[in-house]
C-alpha positions as CSV (number, residue, x, y, z in Angstrom):
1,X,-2.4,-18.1,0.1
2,X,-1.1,-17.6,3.5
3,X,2.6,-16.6,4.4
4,X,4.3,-17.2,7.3
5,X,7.8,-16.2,8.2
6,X,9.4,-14.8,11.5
7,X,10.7,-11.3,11.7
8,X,13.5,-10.5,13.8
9,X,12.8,-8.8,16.9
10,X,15.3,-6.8,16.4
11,X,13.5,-5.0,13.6
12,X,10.4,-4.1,16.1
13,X,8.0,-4.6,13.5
14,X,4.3,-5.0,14.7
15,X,1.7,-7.2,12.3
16,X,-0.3,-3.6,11.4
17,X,3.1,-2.4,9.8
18,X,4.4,-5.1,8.0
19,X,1.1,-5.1,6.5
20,X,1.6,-1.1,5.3
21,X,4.7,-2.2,4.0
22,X,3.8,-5.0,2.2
23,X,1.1,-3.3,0.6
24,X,2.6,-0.4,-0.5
25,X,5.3,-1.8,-1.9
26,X,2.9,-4.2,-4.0
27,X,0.2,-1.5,-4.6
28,X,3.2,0.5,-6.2
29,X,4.6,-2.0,-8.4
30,X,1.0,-2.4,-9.7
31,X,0.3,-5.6,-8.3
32,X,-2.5,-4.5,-6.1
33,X,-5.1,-2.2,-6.7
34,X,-5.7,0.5,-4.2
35,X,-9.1,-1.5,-3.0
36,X,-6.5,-5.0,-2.5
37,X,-3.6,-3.4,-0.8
38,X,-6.3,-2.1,1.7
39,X,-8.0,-5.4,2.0
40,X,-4.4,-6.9,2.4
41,X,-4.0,-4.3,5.7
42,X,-7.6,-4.9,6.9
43,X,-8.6,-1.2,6.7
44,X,-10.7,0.6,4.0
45,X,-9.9,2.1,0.6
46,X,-10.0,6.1,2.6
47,X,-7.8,5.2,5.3
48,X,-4.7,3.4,3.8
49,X,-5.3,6.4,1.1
50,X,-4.4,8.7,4.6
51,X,-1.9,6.6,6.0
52,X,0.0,5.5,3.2
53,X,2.0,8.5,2.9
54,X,3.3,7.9,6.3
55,X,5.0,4.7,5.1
56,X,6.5,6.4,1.8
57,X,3.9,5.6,-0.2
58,X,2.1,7.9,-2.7
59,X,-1.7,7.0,-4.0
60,X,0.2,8.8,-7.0
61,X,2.3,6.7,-9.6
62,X,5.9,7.2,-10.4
63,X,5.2,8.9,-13.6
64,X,3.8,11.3,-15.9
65,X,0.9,8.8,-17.4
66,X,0.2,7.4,-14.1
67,X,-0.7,10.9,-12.6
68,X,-2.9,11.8,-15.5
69,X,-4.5,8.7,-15.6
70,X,-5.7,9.3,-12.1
71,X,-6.6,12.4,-12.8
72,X,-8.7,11.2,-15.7
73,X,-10.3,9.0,-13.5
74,X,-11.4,11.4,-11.2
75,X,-13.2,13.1,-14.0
């Protein structure tokens, strides 16, 4: 599916982080995977892992069984 809208200039928003934002936000409600929000970006899986952070994003979930889970997976 493709999107388009218009973004206020006003919000000086470039393409690169409205992407960030729009993953994240969808990666954290669990409607992404970690693999699709990067794909959504156009970066790999290691760097939106880096750079997620910097959009207030954590690779963690919001809970107790989301962080052991991940940690279970690492295993």
């Amino acid at each position: 599916m493709t999107l388009q809208f218009e973004i206020p200039k006003m919000l000086n928003l470039e393409a690169f982080e409205l992407k960030m934002i729009m993953a994240g936000e969808l990666y954290e409600r669990g409607k992404l995977s970690l693999g699709q929000a990067a794909k959504l970006v156009g970066i790999s899986k290691t760097t939106f892992i880096e750079i997620m952070g910097n959009y207030g994003y954590s690779v963690f979930g919001n809970n107790e069984d989301d962080i052991l889970s991940d940690i279970q997976n690492q295993l």
